[in-house]
C-alpha positions in Angstrom: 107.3 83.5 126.4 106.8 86.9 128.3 103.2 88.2 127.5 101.4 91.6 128.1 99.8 90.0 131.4 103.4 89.7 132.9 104.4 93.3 132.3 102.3 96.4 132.4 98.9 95.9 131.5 96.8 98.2 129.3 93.2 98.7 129.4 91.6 95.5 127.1 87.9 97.4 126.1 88.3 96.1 122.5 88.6 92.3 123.0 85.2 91.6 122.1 84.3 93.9 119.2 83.2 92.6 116.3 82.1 94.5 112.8 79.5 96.7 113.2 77.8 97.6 110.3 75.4 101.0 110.7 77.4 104.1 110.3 76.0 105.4 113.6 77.1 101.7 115.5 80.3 101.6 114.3 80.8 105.6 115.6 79.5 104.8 118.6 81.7 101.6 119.2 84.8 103.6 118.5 84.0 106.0 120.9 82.9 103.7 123.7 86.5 101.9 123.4 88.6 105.4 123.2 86.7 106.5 126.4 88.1 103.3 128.3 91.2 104.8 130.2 93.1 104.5 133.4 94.5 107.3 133.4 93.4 110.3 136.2 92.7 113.6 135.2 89.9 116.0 133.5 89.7 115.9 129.7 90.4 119.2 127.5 89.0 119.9 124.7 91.0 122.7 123.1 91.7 120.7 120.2 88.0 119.8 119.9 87.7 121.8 116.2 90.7 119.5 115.1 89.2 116.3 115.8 85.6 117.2 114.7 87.4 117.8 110.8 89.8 114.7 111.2 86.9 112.4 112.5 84.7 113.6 109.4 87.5 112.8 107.0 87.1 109.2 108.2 83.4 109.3 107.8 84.2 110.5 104.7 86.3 107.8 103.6 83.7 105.1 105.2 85.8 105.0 108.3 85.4 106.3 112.1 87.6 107.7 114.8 87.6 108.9 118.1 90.9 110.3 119.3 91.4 110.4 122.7 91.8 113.7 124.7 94.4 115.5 126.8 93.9 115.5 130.3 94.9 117.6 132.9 98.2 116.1 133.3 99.3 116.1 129.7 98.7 112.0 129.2 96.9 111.1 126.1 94.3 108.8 126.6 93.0 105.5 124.4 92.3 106.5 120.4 90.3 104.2 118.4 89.4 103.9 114.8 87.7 101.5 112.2 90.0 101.5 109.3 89.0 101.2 105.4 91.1 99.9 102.6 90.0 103.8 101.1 91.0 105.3 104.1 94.5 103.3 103.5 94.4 104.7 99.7 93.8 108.7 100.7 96.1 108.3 103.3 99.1 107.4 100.9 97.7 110.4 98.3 97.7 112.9 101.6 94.1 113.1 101.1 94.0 112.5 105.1 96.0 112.4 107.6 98.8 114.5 108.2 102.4 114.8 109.7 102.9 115.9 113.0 102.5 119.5 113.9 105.8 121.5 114.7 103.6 123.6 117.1 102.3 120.9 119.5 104.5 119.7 122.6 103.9 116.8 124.2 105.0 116.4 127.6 107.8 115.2 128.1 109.4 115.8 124.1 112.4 117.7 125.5 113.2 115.3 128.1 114.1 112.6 124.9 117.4 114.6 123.5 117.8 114.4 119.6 116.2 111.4 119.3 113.0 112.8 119.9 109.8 112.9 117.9 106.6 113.7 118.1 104.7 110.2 117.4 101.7 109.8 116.0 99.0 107.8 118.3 96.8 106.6 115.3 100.0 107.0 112.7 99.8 109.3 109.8 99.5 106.5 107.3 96.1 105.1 109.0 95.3 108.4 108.2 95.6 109.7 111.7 95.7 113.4 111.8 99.1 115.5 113.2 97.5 118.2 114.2 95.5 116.8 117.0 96.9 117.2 120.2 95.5 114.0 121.6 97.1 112.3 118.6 100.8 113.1 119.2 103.1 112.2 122.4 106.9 112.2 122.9 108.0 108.9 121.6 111.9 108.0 121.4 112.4 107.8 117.1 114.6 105.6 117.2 113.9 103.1 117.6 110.5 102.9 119.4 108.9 105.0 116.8 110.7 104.3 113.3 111.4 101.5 112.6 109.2 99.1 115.2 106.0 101.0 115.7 105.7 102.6 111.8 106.2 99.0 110.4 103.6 97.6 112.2 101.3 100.8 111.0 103.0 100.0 107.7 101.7 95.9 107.8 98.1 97.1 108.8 97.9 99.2 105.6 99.2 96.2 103.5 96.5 94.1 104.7 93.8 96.2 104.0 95.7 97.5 100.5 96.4 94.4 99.5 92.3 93.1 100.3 93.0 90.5 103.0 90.6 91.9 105.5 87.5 89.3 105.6 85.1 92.4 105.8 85.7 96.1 104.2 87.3 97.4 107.7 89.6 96.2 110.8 89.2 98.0 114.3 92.2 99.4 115.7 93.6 100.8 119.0 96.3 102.2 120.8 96.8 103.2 124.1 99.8 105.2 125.4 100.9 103.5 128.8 101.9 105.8 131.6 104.2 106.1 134.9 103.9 109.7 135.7 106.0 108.6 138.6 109.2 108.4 136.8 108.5 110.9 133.2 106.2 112.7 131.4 106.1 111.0 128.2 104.3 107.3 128.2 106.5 104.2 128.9 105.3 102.4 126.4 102.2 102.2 123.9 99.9 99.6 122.8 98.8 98.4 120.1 95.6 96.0 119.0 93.8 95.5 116.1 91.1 93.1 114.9 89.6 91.7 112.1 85.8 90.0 112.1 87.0 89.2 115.8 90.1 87.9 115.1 92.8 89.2 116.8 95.8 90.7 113.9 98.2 93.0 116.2 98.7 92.6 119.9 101.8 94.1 121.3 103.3 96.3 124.0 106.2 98.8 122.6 108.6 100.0 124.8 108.6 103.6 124.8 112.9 103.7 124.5 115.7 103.7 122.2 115.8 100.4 122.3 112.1 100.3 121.0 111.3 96.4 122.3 108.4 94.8 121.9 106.3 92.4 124.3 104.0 90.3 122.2 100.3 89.4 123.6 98.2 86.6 122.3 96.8 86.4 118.9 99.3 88.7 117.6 99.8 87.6 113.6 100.7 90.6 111.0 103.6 92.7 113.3 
């Protein structure tokens, strides 16, 4: 079976986390794993204001996140979050998290046609927020976006709704994979999430209309 080792391989900073339970640890691990990038470039934080109210939402809501920034040349780098079963909750009464914002333009969006969206890195439903520019690139909707990368999002909410985490929280992380040789928007994104150290979602998505997926090791719920 093809794995993620065979293909394009994405930054691996999360492999060892394990439940951290001060508020200020668990902050702090989330952040230390977003600022784990290969991509070149200067950050910008024009969007900084955004974050800072998004990231206190998930405080709020006994969470954490650190989105991940734009840099010079438009890539979006790692986002990372610890994700509640309330966090879950709120997100499906809008509470947090939001769609995507008709005024942001990720690189690349135009180059996709009509079947063109802007996709959430940290999706709406985790309670990721659409108005941070970090948080949105120029995914392909169909079918890379909707139905193969909102399902998974929609099987990490059901196992925290539905109380089969072991702990109160699951770490999760996605990285938007690059070749600025050949386009602007990523080539593919990746997704991992764990749960008291065991791994629940390992998976490369293709960033196309096709949307196909290269499954890593320990992947279970997608």
């Amino acid at each position: 079976m093809t794995t993620l080792l065979d293909r394009r391989t994405p930054v691996r900073a999360a492999r060892s986390h394990r439940p951290i339970r001060t508020r200020r640890s668990v902050v702090a691990a989330v952040v230390a794993a977003a600022l784990v990038v290969s991509a070149p470039g200067t950050a910008i934080a024009d969007d900084a204001a955004e974050r800072a109210e998004s990231e206190a939402d998930y405080e709020r809501f006994g969470g954490a996140v650190a989105y991940g920034v734009v840099q010079a040349d438009g890539t979006r780098t790692t986002s990372a979050a610890v994700i509640t079963a309330t966090i879950i909750a709120e997100a499906s009464d809008r509470n947090i998290g939001s769609t995507a914002n008709s005024n942001i333009i990720p690189p690349g969006f135009y180059d996709l046609g009509t079947n063109r969206s802007r996709g959430h890195v940290i999706g709406r439903q985790l309670g990721g927020s659409g108005d941070v520019e970090a948080n949105l690139v120029a995914q392909f909707q169909n079918r890379s976006n909707s139905p193969v990368m909102s399902t998974c999002e929609g099987n990490i909410a059901d196992y925290l709704r539905d109380g089969l985490a072991v702990g109160d929280d699951l770490y999760y992380q996605v990285q938007p994979v690059y070749d600025l040789s050949v386009q602007e928007y990523p080539t593919a994104l990746w997704l991992y999430a764990s749960d008291n150290g065991s791994v629940l979602v390992n998976m490369l998505i293709d960033n196309t209309p096709e949307g196909d997926v290269t499954y890593g090791s320990g992947n279970v719920i997608c």
